[in-house]
VOGU-3710 file (C-alpha; in Angstrom, 3 decimals, decimal comma):
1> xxxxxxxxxx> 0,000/0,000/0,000  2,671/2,299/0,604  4,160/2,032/-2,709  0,719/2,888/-4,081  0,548/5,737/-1,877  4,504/6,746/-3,411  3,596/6,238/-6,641  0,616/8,499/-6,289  2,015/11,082/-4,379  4,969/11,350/-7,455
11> xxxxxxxxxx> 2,097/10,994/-9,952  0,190/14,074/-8,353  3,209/15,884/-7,967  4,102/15,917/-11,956  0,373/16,134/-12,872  0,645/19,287/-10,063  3,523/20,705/-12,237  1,910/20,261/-15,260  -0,869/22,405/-14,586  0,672/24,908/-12,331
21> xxxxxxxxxx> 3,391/25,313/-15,381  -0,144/25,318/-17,589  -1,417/27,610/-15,951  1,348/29,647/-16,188  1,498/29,931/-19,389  -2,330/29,717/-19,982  -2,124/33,165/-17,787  0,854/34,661/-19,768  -1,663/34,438/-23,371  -4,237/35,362/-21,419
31> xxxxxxxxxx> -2,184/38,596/-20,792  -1,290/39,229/-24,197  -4,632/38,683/-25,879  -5,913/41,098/-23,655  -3,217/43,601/-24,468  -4,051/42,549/-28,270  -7,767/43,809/-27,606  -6,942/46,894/-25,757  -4,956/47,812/-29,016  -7,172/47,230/-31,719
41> xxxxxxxxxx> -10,305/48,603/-29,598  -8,116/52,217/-30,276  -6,638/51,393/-33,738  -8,319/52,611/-37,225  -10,233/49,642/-39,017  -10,070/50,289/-42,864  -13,813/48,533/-42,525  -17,038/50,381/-41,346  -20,711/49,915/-40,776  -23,127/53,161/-41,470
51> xxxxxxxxxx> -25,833/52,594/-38,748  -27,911/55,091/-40,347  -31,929/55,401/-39,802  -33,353/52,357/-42,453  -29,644/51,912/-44,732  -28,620/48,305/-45,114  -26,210/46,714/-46,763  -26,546/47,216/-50,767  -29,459/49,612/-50,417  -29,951/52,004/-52,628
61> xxxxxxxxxx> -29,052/56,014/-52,025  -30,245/58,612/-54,375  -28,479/61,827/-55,335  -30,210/64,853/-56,057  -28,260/66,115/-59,439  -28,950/69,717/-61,590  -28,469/69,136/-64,635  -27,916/71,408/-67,885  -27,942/70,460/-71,496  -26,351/72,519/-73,391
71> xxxxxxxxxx> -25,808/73,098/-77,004  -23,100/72,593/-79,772  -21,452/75,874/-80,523  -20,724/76,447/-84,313  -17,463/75,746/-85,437  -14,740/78,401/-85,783  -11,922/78,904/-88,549  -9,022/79,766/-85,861  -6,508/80,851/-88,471  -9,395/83,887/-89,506
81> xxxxxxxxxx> -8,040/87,023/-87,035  -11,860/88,353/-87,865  -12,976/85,429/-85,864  -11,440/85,800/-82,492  -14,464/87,044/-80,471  -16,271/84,120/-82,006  -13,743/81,648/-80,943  -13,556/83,260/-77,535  -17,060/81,881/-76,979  -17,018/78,781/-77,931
91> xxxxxxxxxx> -17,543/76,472/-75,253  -19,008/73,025/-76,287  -18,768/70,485/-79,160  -15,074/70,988/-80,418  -14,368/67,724/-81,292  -16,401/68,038/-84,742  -14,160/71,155/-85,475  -11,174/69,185/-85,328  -8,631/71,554/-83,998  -8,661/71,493/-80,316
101> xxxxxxxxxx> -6,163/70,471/-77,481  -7,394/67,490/-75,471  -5,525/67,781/-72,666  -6,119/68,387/-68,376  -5,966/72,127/-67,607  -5,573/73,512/-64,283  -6,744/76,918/-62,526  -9,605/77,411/-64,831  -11,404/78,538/-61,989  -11,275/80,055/-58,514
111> xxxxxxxxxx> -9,983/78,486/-55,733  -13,000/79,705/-53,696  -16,529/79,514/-54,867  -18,619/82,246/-55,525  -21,030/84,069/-53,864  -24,083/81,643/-55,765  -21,989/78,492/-54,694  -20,945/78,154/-58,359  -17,220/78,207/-60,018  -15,469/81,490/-60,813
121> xxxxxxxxxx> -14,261/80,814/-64,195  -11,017/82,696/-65,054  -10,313/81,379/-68,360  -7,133/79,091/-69,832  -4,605/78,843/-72,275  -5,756/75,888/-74,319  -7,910/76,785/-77,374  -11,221/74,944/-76,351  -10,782/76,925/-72,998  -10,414/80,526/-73,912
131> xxxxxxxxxx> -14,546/81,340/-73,655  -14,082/79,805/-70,011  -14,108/83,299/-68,658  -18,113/82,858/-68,246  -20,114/79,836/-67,549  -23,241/81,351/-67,105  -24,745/78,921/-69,189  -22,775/76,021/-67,585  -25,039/76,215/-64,485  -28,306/78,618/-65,249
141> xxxxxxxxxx> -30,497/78,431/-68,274  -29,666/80,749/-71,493  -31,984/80,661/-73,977  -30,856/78,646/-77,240  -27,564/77,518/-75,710  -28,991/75,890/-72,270  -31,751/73,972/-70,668  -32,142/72,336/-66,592  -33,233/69,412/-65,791  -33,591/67,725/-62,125
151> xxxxxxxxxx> -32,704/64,206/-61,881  -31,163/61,003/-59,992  -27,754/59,903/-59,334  -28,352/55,605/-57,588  -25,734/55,442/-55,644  -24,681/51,764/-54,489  -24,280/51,280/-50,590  -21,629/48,718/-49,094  -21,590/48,544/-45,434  -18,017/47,252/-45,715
161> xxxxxxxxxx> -15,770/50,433/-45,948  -18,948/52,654/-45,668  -18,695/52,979/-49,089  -21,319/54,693/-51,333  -20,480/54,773/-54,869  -21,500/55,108/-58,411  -19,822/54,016/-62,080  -21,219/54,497/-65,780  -18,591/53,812/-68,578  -21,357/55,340/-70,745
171> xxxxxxxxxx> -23,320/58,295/-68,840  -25,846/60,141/-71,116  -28,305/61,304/-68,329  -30,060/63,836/-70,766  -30,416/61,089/-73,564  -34,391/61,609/-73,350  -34,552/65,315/-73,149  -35,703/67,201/-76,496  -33,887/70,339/-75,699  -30,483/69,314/-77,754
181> xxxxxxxxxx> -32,608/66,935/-80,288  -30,850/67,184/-83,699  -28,154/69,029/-82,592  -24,703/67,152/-84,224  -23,587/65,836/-81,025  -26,469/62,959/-81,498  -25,399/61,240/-84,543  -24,372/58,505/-82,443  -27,669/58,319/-80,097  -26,101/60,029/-77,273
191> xxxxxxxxxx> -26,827/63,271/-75,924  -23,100/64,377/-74,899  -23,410/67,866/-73,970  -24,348/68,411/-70,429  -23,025/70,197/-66,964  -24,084/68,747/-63,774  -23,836/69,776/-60,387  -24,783/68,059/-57,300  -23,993/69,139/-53,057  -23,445/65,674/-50,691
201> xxxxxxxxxx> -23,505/67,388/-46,630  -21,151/65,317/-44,742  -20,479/65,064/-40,680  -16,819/65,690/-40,259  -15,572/62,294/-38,497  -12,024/62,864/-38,425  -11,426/58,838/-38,145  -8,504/58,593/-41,013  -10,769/57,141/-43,003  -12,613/59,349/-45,358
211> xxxxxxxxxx> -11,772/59,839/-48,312  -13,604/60,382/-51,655  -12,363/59,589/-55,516  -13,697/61,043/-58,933  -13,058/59,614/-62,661  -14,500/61,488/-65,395  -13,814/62,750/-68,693  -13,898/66,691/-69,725  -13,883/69,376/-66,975  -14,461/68,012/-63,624
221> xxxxxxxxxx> -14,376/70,460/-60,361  -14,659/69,215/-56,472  -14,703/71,847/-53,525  -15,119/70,687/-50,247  -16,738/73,198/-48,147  -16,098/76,520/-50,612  -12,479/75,554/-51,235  -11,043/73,737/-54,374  -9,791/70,380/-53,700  -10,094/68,387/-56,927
231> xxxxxxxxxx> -9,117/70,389/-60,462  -9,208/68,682/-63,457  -10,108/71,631/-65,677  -10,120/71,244/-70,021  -11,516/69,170/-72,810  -9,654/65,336/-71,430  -9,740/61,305/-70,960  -10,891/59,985/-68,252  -9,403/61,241/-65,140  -9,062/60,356/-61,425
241> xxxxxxxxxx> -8,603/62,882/-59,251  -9,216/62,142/-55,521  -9,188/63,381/-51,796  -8,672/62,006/-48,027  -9,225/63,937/-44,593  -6,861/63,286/-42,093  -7,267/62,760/-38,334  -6,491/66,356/-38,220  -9,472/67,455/-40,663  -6,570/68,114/-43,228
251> xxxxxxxxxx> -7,967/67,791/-46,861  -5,390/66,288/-48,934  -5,735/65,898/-52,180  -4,402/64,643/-55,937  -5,204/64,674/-59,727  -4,155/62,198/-62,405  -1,107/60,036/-60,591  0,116/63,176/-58,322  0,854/61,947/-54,896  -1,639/63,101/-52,741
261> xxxxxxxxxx> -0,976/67,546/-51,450  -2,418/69,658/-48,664  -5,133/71,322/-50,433  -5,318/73,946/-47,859  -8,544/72,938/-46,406  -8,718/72,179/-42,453  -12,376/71,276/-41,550  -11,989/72,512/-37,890  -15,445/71,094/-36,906  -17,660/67,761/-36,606
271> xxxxxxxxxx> -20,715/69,777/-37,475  -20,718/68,762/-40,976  -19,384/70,331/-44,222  -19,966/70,125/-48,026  -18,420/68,107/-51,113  -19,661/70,281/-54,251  -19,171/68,290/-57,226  -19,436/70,259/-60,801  -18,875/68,423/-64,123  -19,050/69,082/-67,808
281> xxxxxxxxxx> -19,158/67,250/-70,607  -18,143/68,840/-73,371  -17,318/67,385/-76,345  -18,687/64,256/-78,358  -15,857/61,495/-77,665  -17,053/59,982/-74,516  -18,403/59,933/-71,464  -17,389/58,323/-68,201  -18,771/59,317/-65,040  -17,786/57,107/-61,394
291> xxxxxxxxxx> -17,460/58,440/-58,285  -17,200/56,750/-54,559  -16,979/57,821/-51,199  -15,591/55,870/-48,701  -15,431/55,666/-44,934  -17,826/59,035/-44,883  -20,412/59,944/-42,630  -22,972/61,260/-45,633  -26,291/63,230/-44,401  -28,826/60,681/-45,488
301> xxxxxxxxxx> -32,555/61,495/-45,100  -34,408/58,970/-42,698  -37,432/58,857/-45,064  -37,912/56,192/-47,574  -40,325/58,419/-49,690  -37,791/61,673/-49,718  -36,564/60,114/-53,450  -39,155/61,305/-56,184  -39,271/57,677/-57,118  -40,640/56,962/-53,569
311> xxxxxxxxxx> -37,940/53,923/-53,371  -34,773/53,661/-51,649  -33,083/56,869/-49,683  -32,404/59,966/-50,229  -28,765/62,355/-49,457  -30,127/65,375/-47,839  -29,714/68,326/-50,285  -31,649/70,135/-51,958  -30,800/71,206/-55,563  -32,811/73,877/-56,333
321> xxxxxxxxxx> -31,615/76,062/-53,215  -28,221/75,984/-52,998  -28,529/77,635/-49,044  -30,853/74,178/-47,665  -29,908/71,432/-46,482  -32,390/69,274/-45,516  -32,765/67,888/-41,597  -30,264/64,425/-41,251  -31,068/61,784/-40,245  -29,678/59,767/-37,387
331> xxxxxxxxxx> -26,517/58,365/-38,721  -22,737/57,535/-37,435  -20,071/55,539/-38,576  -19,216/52,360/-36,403  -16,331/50,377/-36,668  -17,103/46,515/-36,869  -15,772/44,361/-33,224  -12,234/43,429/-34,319  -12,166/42,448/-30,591  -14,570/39,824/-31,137
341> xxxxxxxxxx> -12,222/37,245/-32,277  -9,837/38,471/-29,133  -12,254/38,501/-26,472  -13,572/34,941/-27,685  -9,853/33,502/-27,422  -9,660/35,075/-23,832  -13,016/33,666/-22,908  -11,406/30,706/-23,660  -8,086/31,088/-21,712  -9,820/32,383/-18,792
351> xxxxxxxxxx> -11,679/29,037/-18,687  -8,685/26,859/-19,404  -7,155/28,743/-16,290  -10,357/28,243/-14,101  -10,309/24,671/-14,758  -6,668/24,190/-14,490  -6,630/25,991/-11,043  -9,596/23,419/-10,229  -7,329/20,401/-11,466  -4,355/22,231/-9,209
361> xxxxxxxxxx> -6,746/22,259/-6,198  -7,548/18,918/-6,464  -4,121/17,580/-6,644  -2,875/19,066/-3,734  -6,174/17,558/-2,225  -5,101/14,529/-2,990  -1,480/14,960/-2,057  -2,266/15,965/1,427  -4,787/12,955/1,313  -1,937/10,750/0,651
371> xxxx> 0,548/12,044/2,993  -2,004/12,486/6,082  -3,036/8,481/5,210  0,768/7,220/5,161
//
């Protein structure tokens, strides 16, 4: 009996080690999980979830967009000195003329908006860009060169990223309207003169996270707030320009493959601001329209019936007064639980240690058992 008692005593006493050294170590992860979870509970996800009043996951968001259709200007001999006021003027459908330069130009307007919330043209070098020292007609009706129309821009929601975007190799939004029918510019069935210009309020979140890209061919114009952050001015391919906002509310910004710049924009506040978003399409090549913003807090309406088509929601603006803004509705950005996985794996240690202390207990139960017995 007393060797049984031995044996068991040396048996308990390894088994003893096992799980105090188990425990140990069980403790030790447990310590560095929860470390892990304390750092990712303050670190920037690239992922988020707009809990919004009614938006799910690929629902639909409408835009509110002004739109203009404009006319083809006649052509215009540039090598006639007679005809320099006339070429001055031109502004759309160059392309049939064949004598244009088809390139990005910068500084065609303002860096600050004007008093009506529209672009201060100042003019430009390249030919097709001369008569950009007015765009009245661009964005107000002039009789026999322009005509506005209120429309839709369905905008595709992805919880993922927050990101709300849209994409048309092919965008003829006016295609229907009667205002340019006949004109030269609709030979091929398209109706490829337009401006547009559409207002998306934002809360300012100041997360790292926001950011906002724009491809489009022909002149393309994003301020944020009343500042210029995005210029990609002239008669052009398709184009990306794009912008971020950094944890300090720093706009940063980039056209074409330029590395992102300070656009000299500090949103100072998280009581909202403005991306203004003017585009024209002016000549008879193409037309490519996409646009996504990601990781931003957009002011979404909370009614399902604010969209004219009574489906889907609605971004708060409204397009007719450039001063209103319409009442948000009850919307944040939250990051998804990248704890979860953590807190589940120190659930699981905390257990393991529980139950190992309980095995611990036990032996030295037994061990004093054994050695009151002998």
């Amino acid at each position: 009996m007393t060797k049984k008692r031995d044996k068991s005593i040396i048996f308990g006493l390894i088994a003893l080690g096992v799980f105090a050294m188990a425990m140990v170590l069980t403790i030790i992860g447990m310590s560095q999980t929860m470390k892990a979870i304390d750092e990712t509970a303050i670190s920037h996800s690239p992922d988020a979830i707009l809990a919004s009043a009614g938006v799910s996951d690929q629902e639909d968001v409408f835009l509110s967009v002004m739109y203009f259709d404009q006319r083809s200007d006649e052509c215009v001999n540039i090598y006639d000195p007679t005809l320099n006021e006339a070429l001055s003027k031109r502004q759309f459908g160059w392309s049939n003329c064949e004598y244009y330069n088809k390139a990005v130009e910068k500084g065609l307007v303002d860096y600050n908006l004007g008093k009506d919330y529209l672009p201060v043209a100042k003019g430009g070098e390249l030919t097709p860009n001369k008569g950009m020292n007015d765009l009245t007609r661009w964005f107000d009706e002039v009789e026999g060169k322009s005509a506005n129309y209120i429309g839709n821009l369905k905008l595709d929601y992805k919880a993922a990223g927050a990101e709300f975007s849209f994409y048309k190799s092919q965008f003829y939004p006016l295609d229907e309207v009667e205002f340019s029918q006949g004109d030269v510019v609709n030979e091929d069935g398209h109706n490829h003169l337009f401006t547009m210009n559409f207002v998306v309020p934002f809360t300012v979140l100041k997360s790292g996270n926001e950011s906002f890209e724009i491809t489009a061919d022909d002149d393309t114009f994003v301020f944020v707030g009343d500042k210029l952050a995005i210029d990609m001015g002239g008669i052009h391919e398709a184009t990306t320009g794009r912008f971020m906002i950094n944890e300090q509310g720093e706009v940063y910004a980039s056209t074409q493959d330029e590395g992102l710049a300070y656009a000299g924009i500090t949103l100072d506040d998280s009581d909202g601001s403005m991306v203004r978003i003017f585009h024209a399409d002016r000549d008879a090549d193409a037309s490519v329209f996409k646009i996504k913003f990601s990781g931003m807090n957009l002011g979404i309406t909370d009614a399902k019936l604010a969209n004219r088509k009574g489906e889907g929601l609605q971004i708060a603006y409204d397009p007719t007064d450039p001063t209103y803004v319409a009442p948000l509705g009850e919307s944040m950005i939250v990051k998804p639980d990248n704890t979860k996985g953590l807190v589940i794996m120190a659930t699981i240690e905390g257990v393991l240690v529980m139950a190992l202390a309980v095995f611990t207990a036990f032996s030295i139960k037994g061990l004093l058992k054994n050695k009151t017995n002998k």
